[in-house]
MDTraj code that builds the backbone (N, CA, C; nanometers):
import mdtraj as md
import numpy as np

residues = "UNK UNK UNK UNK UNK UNK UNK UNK UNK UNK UNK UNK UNK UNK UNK UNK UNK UNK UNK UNK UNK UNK UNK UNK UNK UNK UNK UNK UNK UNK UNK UNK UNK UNK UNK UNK UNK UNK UNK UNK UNK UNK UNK UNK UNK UNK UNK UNK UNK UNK UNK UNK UNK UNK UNK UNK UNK UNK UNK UNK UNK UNK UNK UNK UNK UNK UNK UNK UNK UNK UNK UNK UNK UNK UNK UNK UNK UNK UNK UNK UNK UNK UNK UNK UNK UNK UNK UNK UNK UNK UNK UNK UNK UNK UNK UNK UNK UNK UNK UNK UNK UNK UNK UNK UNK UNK UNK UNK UNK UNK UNK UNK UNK UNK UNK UNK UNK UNK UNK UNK UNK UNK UNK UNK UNK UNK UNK UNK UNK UNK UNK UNK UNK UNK UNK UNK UNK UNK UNK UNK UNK UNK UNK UNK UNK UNK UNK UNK UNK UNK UNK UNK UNK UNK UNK UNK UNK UNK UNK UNK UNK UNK UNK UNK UNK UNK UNK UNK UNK UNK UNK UNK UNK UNK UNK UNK UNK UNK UNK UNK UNK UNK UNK UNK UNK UNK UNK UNK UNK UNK UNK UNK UNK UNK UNK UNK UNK UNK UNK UNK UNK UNK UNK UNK UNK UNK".split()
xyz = np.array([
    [0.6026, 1.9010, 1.6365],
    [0.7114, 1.8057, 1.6153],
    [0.7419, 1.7949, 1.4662],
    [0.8732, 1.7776, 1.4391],
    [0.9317, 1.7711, 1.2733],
    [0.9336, 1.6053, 1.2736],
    [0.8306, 1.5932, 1.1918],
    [0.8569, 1.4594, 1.1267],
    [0.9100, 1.3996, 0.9889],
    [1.0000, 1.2683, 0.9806],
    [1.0728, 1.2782, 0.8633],
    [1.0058, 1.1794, 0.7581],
    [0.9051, 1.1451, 0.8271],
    [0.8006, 1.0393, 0.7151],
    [0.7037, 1.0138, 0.7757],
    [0.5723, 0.9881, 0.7008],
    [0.4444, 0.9753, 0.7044],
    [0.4538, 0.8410, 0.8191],
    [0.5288, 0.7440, 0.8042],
    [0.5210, 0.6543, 0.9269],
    [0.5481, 0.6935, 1.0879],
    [0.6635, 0.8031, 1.0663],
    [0.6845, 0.8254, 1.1741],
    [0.5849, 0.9490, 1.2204],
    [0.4950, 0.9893, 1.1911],
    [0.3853, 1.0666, 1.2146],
    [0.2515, 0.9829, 1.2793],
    [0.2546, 0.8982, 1.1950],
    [0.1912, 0.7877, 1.2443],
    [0.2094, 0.6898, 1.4083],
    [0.3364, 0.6841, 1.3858],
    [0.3610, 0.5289, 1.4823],
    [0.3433, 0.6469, 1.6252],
    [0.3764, 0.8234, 1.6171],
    [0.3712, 0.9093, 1.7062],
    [0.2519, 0.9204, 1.7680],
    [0.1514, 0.9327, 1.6740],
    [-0.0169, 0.9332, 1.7082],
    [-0.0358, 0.7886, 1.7685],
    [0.0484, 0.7433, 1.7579],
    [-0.0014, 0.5621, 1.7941],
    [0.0281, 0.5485, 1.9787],
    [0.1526, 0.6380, 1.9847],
    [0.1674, 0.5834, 2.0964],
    [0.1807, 0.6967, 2.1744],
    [0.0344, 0.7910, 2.1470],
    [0.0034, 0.8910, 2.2270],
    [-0.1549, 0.8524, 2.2884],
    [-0.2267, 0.7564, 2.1986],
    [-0.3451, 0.7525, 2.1497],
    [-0.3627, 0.5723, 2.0846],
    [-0.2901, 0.4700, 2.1693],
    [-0.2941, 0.3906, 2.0843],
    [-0.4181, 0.3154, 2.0826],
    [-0.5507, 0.3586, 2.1390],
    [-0.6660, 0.2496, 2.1201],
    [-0.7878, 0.3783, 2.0805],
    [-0.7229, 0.5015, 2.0189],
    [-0.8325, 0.5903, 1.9761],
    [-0.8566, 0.5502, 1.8116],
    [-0.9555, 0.5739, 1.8082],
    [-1.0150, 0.4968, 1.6386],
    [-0.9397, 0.5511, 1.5291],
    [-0.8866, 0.4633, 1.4435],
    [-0.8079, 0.5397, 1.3486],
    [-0.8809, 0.5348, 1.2127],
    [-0.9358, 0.4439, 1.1729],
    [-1.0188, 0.4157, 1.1044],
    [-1.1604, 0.3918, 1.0768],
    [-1.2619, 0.4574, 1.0288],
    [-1.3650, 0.3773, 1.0144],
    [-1.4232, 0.3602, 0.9079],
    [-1.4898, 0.2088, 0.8709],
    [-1.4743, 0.2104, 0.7187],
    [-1.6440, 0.1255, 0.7387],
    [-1.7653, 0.1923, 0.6920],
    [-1.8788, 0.0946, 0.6668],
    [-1.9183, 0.1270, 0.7936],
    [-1.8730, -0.0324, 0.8475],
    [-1.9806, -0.1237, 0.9856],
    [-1.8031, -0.1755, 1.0269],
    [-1.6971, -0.1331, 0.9965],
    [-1.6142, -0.1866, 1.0841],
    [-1.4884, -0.0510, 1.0862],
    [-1.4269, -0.0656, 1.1912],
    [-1.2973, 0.0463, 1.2302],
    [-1.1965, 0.0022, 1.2722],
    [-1.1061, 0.0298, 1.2989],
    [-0.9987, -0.0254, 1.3697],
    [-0.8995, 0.0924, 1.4473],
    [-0.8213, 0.0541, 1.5779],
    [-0.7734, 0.1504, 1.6400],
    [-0.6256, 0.1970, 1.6002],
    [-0.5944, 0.2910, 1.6618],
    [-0.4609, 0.2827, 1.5552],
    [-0.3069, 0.1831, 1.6348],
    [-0.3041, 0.1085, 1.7766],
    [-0.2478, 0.0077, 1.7477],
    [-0.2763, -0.1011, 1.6806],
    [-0.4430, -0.0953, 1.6098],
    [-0.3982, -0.2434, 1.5554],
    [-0.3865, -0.2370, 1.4182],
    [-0.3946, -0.0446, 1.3331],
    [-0.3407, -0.0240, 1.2382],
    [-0.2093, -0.0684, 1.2389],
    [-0.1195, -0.0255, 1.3149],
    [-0.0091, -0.0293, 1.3248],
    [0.0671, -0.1704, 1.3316],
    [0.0160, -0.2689, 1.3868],
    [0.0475, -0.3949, 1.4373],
    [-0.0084, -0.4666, 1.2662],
    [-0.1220, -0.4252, 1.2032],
    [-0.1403, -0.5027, 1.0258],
    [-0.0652, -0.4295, 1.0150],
    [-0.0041, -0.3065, 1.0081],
    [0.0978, -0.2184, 0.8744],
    [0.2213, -0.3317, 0.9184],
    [0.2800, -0.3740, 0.9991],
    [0.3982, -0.4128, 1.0814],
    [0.3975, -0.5685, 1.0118],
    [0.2950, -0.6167, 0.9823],
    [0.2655, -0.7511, 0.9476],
    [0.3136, -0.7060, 0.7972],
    [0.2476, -0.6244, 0.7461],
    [0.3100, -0.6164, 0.6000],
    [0.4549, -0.6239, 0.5840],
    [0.4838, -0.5168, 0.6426],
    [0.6476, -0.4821, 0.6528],
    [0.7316, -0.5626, 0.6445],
    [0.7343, -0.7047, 0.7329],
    [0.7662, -0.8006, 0.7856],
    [0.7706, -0.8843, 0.6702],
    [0.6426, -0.8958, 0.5809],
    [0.6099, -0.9758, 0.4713],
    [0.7159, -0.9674, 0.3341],
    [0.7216, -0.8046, 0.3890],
    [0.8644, -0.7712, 0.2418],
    [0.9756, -0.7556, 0.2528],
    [0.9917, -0.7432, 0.4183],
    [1.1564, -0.6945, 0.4907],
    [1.2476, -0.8059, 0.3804],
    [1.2117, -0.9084, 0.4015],
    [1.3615, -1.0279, 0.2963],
    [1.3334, -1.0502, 0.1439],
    [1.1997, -0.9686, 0.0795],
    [1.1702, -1.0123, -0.0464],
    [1.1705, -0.8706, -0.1355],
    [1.2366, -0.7800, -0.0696],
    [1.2028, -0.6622, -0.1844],
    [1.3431, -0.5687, -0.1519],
    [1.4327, -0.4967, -0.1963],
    [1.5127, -0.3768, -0.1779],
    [1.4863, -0.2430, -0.1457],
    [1.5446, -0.1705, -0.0652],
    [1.4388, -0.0282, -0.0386],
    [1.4535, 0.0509, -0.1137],
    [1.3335, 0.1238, -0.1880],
    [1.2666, 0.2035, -0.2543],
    [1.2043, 0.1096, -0.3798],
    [1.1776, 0.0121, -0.3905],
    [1.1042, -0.0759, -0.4459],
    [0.9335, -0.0548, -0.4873],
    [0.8957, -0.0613, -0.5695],
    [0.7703, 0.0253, -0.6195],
    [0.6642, -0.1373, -0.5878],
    [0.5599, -0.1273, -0.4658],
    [0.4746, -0.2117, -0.4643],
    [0.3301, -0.1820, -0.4964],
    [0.2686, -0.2366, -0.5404],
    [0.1452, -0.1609, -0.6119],
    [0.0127, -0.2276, -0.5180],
    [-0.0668, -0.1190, -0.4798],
    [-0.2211, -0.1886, -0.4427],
    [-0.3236, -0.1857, -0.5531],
    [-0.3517, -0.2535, -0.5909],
    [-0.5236, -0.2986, -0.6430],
    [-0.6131, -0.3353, -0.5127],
    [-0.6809, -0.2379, -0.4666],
    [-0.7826, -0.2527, -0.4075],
    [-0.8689, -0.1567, -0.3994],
    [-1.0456, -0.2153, -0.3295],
    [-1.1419, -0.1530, -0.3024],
    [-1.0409, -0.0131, -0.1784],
    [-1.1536, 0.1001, -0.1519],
    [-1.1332, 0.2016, -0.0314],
    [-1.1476, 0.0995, 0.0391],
    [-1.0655, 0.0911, 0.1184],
    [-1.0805, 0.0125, 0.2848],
    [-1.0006, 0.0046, 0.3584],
    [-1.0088, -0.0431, 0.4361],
    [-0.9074, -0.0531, 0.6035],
    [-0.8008, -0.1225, 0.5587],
    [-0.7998, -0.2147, 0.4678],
    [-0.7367, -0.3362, 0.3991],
    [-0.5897, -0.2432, 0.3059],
    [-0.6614, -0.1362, 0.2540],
    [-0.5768, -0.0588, 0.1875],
    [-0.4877, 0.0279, 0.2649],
    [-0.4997, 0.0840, 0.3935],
    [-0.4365, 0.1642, 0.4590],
    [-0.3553, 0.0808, 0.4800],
    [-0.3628, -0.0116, 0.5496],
    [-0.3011, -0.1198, 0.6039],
    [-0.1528, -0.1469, 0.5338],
    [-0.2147, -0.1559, 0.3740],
    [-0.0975, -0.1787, 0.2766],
    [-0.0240, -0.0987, 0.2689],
    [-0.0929, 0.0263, 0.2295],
    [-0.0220, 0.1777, 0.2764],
    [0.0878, 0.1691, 0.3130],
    [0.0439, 0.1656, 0.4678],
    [0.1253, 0.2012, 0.6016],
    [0.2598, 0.0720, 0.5773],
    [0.2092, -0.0248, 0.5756],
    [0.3244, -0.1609, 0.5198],
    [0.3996, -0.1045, 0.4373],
    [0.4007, -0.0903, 0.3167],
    [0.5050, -0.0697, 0.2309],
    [0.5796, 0.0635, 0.2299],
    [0.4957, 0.2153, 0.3221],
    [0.6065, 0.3311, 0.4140],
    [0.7199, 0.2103, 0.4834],
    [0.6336, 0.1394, 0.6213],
    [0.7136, 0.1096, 0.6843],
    [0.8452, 0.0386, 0.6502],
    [0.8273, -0.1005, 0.5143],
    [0.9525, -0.1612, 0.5159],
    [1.0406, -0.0626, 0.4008],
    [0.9897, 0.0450, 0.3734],
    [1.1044, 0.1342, 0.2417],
    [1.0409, 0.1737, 0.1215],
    [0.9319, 0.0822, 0.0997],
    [0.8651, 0.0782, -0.0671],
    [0.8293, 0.2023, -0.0898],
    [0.7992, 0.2063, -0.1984],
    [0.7124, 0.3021, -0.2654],
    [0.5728, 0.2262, -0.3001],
    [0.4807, 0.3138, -0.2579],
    [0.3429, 0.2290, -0.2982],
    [0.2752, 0.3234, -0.3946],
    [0.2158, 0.2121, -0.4758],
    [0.1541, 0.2660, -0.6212],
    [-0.0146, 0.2337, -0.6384],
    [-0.1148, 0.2933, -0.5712],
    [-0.2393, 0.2810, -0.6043],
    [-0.3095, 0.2836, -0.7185],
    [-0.4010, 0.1809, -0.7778],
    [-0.3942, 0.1356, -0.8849],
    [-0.6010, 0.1201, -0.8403],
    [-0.6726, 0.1921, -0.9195],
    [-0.8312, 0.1335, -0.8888],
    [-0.8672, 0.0058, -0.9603],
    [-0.8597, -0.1123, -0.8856],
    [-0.9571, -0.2402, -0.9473],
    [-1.0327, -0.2213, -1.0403],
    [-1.1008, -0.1131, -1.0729],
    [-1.2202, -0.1406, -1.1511],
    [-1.1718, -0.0530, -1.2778],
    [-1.0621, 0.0141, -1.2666],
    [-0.9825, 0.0638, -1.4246],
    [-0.9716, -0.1132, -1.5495],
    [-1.0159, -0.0392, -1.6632],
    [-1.0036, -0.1394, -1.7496],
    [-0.8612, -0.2410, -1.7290],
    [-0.8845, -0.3755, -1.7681],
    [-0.7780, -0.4662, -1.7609],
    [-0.6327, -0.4185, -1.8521],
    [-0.7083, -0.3822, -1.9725],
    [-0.5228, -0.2735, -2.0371],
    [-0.4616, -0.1751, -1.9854],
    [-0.5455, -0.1582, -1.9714],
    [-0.5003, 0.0227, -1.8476],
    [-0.3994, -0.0244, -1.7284],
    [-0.4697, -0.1049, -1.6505],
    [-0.4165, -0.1464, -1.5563],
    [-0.2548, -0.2528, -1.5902],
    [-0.2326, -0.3382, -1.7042],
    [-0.1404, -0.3260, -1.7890],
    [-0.0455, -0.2711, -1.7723],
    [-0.0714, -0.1869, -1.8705],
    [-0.0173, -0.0530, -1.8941],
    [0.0772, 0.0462, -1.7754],
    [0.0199, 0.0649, -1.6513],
    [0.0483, 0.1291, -1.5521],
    [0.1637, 0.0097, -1.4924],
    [0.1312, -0.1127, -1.4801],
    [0.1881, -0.2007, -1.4176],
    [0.3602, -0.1954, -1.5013],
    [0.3800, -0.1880, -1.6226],
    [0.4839, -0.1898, -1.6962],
    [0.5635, -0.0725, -1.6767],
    [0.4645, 0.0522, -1.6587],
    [0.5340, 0.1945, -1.6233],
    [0.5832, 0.1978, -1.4874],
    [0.5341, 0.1201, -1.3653],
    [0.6254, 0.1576, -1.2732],
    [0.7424, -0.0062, -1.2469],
    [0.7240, -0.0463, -1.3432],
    [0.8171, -0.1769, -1.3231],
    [0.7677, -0.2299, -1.1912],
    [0.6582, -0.2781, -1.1961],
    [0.6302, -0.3009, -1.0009],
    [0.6300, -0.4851, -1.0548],
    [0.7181, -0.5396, -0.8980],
    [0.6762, -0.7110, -0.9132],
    [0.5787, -0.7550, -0.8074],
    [0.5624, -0.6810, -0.7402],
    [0.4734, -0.7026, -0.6553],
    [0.3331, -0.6394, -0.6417],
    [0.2115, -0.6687, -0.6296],
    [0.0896, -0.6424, -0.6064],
    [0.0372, -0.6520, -0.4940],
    [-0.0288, -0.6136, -0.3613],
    [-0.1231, -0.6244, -0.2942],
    [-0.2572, -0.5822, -0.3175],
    [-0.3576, -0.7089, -0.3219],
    [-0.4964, -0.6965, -0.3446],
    [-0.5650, -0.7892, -0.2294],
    [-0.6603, -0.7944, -0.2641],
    [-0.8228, -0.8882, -0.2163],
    [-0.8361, -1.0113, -0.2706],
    [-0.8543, -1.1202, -0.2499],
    [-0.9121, -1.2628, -0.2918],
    [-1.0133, -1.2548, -0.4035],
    [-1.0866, -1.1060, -0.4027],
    [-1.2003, -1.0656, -0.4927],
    [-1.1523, -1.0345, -0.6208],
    [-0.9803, -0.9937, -0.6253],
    [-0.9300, -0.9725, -0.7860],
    [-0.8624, -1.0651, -0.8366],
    [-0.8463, -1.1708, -0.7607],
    [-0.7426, -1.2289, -0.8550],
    [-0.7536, -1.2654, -0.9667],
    [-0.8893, -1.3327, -1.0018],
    [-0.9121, -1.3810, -1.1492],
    [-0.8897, -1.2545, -1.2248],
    [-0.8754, -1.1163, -1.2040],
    [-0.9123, -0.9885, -1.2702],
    [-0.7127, -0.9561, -1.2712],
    [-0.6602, -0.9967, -1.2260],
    [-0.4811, -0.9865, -1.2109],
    [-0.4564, -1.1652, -1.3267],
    [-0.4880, -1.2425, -1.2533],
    [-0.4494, -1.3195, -1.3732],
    [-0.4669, -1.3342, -1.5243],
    [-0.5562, -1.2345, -1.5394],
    [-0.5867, -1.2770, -1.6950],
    [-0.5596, -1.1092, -1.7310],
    [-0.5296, -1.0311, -1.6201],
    [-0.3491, -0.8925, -1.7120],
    [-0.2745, -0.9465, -1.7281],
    [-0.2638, -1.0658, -1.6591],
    [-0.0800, -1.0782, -1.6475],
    [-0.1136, -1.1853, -1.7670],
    [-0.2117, -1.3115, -1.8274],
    [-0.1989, -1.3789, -1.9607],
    [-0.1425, -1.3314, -2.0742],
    [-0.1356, -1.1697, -2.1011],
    [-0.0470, -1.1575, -2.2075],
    [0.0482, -1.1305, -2.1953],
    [0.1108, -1.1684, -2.1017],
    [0.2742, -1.0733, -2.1075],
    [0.3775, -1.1767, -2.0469],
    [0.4976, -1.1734, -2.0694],
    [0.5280, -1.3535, -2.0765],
    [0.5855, -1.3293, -1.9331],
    [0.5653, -1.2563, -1.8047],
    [0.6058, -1.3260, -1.6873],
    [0.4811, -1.3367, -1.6011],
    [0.5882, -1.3586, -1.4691],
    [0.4269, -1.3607, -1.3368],
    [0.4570, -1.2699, -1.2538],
    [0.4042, -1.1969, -1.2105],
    [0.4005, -1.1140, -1.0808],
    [0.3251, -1.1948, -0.9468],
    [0.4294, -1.1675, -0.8661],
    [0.4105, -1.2219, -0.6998],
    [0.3126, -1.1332, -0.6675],
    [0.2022, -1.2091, -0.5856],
    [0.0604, -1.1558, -0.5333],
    [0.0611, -1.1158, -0.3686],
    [0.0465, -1.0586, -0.2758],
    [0.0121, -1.0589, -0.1929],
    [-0.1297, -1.0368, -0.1220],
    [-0.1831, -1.1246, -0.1049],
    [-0.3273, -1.1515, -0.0584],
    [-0.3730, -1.0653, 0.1006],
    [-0.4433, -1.0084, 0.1337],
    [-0.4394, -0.9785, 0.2347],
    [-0.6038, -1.0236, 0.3392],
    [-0.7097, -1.0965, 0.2687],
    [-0.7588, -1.1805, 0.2918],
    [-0.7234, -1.3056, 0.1915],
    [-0.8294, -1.4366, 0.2662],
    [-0.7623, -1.5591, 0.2423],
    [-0.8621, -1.6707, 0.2381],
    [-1.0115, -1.5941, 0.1409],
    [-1.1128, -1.6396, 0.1637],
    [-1.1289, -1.7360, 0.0788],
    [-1.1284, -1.8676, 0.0842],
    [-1.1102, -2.0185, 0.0225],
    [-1.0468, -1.9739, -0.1302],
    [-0.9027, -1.9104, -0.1282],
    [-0.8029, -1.9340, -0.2619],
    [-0.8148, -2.0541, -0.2198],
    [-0.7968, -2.1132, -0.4037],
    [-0.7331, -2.2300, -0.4721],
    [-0.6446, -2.1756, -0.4821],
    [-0.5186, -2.1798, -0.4723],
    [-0.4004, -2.1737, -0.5750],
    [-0.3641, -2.2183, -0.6733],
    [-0.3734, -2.3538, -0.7077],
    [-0.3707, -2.3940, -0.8673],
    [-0.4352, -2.3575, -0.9700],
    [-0.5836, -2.2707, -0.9406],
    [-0.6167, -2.1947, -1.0389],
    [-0.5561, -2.0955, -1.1136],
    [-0.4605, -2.0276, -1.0616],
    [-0.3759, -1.8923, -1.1284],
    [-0.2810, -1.9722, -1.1765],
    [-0.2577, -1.9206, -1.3114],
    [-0.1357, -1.9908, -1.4184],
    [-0.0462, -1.8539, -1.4025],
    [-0.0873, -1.7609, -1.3891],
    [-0.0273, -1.6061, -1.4476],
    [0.0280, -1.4946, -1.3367],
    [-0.0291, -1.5796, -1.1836],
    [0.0500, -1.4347, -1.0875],
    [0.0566, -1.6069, -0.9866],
    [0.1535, -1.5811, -0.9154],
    [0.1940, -1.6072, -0.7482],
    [0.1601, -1.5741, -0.6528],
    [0.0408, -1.6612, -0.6155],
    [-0.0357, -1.5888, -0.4758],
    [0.0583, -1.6077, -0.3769],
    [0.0517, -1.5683, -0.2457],
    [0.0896, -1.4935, -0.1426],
    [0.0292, -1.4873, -0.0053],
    [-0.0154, -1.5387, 0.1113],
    [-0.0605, -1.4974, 0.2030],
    [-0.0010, -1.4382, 0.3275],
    [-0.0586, -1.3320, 0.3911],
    [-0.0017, -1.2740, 0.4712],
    [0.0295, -1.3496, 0.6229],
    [0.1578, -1.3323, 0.6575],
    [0.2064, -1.3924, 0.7656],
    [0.1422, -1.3340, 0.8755],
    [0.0796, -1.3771, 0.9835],
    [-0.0598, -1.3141, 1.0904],
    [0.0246, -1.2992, 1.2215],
    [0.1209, -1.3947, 1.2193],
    [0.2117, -1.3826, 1.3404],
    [0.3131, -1.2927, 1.4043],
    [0.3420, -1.2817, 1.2667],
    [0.4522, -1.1818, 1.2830],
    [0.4063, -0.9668, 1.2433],
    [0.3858, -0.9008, 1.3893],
    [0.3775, -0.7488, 1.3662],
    [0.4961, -0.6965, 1.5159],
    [0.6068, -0.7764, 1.4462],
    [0.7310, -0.6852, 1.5355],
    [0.7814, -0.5550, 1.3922],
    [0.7952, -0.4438, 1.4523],
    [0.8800, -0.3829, 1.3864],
    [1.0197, -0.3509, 1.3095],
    [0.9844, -0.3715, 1.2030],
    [1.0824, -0.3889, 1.1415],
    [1.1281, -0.2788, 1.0411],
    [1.2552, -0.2168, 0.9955],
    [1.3003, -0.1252, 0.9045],
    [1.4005, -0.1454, 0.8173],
    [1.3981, -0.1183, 0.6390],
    [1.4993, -0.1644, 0.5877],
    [1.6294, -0.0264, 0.6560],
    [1.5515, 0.0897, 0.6080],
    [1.6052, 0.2486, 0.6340],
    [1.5572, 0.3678, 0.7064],
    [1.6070, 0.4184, 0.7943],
    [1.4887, 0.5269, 0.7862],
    [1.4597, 0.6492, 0.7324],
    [1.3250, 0.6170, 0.7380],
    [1.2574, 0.7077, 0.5783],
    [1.2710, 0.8602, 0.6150],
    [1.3547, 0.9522, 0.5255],
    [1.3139, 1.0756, 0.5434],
    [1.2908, 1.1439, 0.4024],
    [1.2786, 1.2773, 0.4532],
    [1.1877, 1.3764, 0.4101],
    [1.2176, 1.3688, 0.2160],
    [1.3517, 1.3244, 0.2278],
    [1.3738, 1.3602, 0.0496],
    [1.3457, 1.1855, -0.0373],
    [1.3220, 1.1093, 0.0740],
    [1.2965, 0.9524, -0.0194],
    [1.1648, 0.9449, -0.0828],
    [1.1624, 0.8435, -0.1837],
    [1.0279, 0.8329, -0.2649],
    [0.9250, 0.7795, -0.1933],
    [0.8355, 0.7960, -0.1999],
    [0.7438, 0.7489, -0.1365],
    [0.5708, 0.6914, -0.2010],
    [0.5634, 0.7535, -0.2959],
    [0.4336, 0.6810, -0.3568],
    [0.4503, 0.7547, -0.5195],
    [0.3902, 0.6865, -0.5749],
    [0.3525, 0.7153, -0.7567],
    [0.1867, 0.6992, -0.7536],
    [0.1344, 0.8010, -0.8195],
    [0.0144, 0.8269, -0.8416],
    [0.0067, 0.8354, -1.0190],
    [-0.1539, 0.7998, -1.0512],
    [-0.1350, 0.8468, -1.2247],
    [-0.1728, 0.9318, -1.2571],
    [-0.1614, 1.0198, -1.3515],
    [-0.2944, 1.0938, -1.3896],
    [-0.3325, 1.0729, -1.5295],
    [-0.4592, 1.1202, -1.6033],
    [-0.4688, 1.0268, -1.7299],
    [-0.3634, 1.0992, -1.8370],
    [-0.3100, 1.2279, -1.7970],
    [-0.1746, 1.2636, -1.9252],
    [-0.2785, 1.3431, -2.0446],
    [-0.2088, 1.4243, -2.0868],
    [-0.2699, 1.5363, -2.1691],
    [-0.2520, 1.4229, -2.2961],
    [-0.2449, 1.3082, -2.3482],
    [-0.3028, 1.2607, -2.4653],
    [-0.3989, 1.1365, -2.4174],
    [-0.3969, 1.1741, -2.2596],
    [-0.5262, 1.0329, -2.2225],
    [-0.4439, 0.8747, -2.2009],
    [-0.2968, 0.9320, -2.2404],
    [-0.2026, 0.7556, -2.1800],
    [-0.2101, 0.8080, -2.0317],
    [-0.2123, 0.7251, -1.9531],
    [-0.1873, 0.7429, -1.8135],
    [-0.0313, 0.7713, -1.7805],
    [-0.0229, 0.9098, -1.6871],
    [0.1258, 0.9166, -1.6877],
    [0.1473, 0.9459, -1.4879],
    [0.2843, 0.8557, -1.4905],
    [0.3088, 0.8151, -1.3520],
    [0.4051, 0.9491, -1.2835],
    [0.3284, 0.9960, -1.1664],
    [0.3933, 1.1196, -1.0823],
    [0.4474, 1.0513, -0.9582],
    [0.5982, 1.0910, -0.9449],
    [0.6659, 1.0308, -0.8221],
    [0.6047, 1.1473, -0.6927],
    [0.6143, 1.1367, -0.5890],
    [0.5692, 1.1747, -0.4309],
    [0.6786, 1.1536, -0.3795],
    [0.7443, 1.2112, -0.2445],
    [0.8416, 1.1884, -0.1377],
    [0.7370, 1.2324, -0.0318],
    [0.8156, 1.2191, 0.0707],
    [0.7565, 1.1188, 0.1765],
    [0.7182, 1.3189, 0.2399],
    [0.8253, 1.4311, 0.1993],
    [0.7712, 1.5673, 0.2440],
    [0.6138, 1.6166, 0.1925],
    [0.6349, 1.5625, 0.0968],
    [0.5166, 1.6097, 0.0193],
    [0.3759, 1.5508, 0.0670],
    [0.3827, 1.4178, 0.1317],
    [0.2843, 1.3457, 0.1793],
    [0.2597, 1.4006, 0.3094],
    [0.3475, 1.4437, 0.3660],
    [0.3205, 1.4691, 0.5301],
    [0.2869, 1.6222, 0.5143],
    [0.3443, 1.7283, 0.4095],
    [0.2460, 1.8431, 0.4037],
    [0.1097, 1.8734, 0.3478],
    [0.0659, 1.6988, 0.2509],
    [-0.0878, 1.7075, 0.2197],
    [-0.1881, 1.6341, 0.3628],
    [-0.0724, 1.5270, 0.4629],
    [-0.1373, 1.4884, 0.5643],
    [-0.1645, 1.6298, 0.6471],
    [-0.0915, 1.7262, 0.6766],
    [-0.1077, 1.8026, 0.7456],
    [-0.1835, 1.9209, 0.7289],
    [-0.2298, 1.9465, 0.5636],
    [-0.3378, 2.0473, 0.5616],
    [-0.4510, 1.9565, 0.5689],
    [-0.4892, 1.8166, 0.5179],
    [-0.6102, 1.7879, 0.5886],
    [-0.6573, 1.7521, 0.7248],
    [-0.5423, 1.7918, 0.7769],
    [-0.5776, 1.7530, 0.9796],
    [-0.6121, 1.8553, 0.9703],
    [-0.5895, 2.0235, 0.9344],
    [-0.6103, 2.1233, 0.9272],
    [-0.7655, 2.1695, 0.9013],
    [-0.7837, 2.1278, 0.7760],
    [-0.9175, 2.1348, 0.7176],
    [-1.0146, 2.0650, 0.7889],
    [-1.0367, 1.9641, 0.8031],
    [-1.1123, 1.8842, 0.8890],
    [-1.0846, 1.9034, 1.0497],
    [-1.0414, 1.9572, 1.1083],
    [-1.0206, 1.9885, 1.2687],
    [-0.9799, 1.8823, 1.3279],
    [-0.9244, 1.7829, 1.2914],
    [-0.8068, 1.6944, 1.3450],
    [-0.7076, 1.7016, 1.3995],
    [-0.6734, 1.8596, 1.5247],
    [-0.5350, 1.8976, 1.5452],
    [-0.5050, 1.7929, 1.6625],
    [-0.5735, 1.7368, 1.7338],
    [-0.5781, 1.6564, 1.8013],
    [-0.4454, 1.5383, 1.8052],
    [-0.4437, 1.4895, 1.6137],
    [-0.3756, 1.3967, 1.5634],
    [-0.2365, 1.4431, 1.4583],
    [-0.1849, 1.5456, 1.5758],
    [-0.0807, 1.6150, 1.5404],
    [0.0547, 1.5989, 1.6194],
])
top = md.Topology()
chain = top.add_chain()
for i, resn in enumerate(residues, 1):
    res = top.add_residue(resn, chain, resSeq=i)
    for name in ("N", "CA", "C"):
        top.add_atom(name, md.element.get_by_symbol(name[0]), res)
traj = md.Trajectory(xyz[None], top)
């Protein structure tokens, strides 16, 4: 089958296979409808707050938490920008200014580590939380927390995504060591998804 974006490759495996494991991360997994049903919750979260092709950035640990975001910001149009938590606080800066991103999805575990990037720079960036483990909110002077709406995983689309739209920014550290930002479309993702179903014997999830 010709697929025209990494979602729609996805939502295909979903509803061939929708309670075969899509994930497993540690001591917990998840199947791929209920990947699909958190990606759908994201989607939902940005369908009225962002324009499509909009650059949303994750700060997070490897986890289920991160696919999740992933798959959310394919589904409502974004471009998603992976960003490692544990890169120095300028760095991370730095990257944040290069893709003009206003939005963040992280963990309850960074925020103090997002509010005090964002203390030097005179605005706030909107947070999206994707756990919701006893925030204060009046503690952050410097970003806009965010919690994810739990109710809502109807499907939703700004456009649909094909083969020539943007689809993710990656960094690399740049031949003088500044970090420099590489755009992705959504072809390019579904021919690196498809040599590792390849490599790993995953034809199954084709």
């Amino acid at each position: 089958m010709k697929f025209k974006s990494l979602q729609d490759k996805i939502s295909s495996i979903t509803s061939k296979m929708p309670n075969k494991i899509a994930i497993e991360h540690g001591d917990k997994s998840i199947s791929f409808i209920e990947l699909e049903e958190k990606a759908n919750q994201v989607a939902n979260f940005f369908y009225d707050r962002i324009d499509d092709q909009n650059n949303i950035t994750l700060l997070m640990d490897r986890s289920i938490n991160l696919v999740q975001g992933i798959l959310g910001i394919i589904k409502c149009g974004g471009v998603f920008v992976p960003l490692d938590p544990l890169f120095p606080e300028n760095r991370i800066r730095l990257m944040l200014d290069k893709v003009h991103s206003n939005w963040i999805i992280t963990e309850s575990s960074w925020l103090n580590k997002l509010d005090n990037i964002m203390s030097s720079t005179n605005r706030k960036i909107n947070v999206l939380v994707l756990d919701n483990h006893n925030i204060t909110f009046s503690k952050f002077k410097n970003i806009e927390v965010f919690l994810l709406e739990k109710d809502k995983v109807e499907n939703n689309y700004f456009s649909p995504n094909v083969f020539n739209k943007n689809c993710y920014i990656y960094f690399t550290s740049g031949s003088t060591g500044e970090p420099k930002a590489i755009l992705g479309r959504h072809r390019s993702g579904l021919s690196l998804a498809s040599k590792a179903q390849r490599m790993f014997g995953f034809l199954e999830f084709s």
